[in-house]
C-alpha positions, 0 to 999 in steps of 0.5 A, a space after each residue: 545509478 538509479 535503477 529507472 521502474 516502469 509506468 506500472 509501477 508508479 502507478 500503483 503507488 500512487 493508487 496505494 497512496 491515494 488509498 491509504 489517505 482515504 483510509 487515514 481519513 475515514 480512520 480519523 472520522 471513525 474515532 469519532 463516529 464509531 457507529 457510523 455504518 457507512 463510514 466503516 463500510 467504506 473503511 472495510 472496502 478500502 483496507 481490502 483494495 489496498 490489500 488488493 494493491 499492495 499484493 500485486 505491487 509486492 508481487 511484480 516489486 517486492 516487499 513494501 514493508 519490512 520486518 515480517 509484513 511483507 514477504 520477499 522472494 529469494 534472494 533478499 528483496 531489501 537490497 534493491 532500490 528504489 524502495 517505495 518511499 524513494 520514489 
């Protein structure tokens, strides 16, 4: 049986989804606009909101990544469902 997650935590993977495609966006403008002052500013202020985001996600959720870029608390934390690519 699915383990049923709150309104929170949709809400902040879709506020990290929406982050990350502004962040891909701006990452694909800057390699051809590498001196573009304000497109790396908006880079800069977006990779620190995601950071933001993701901190509180992993904090009330767990990890979102594996392999050493996400801590997890005691016990393990990659047992529980549903992983943020489930949802």
């Amino acid at each position: 049986m699915a383990k049923q997650m709150d309104d929170a935590y949709y809400k902040l993977l879709h506020d990290l989804q929406a982050v990350d495609f502004v962040l891909v966006e701006l990452n694909l403008f800057l390699d051809t606009h590498p001196n573009d002052a304000n497109a790396l500013q908006q880079f800069n202020q977006y990779a620190a909101l995601r950071a933001r985001i993701a901190q509180q996600y992993e904090a009330s959720y767990g990890p979102l990544m594996n392999f050493g870029h996400s801590m997890s608390g005691s016990p393990w934390q990659w047992n529980d469902t549903p992983w943020p690519w489930q949802v």
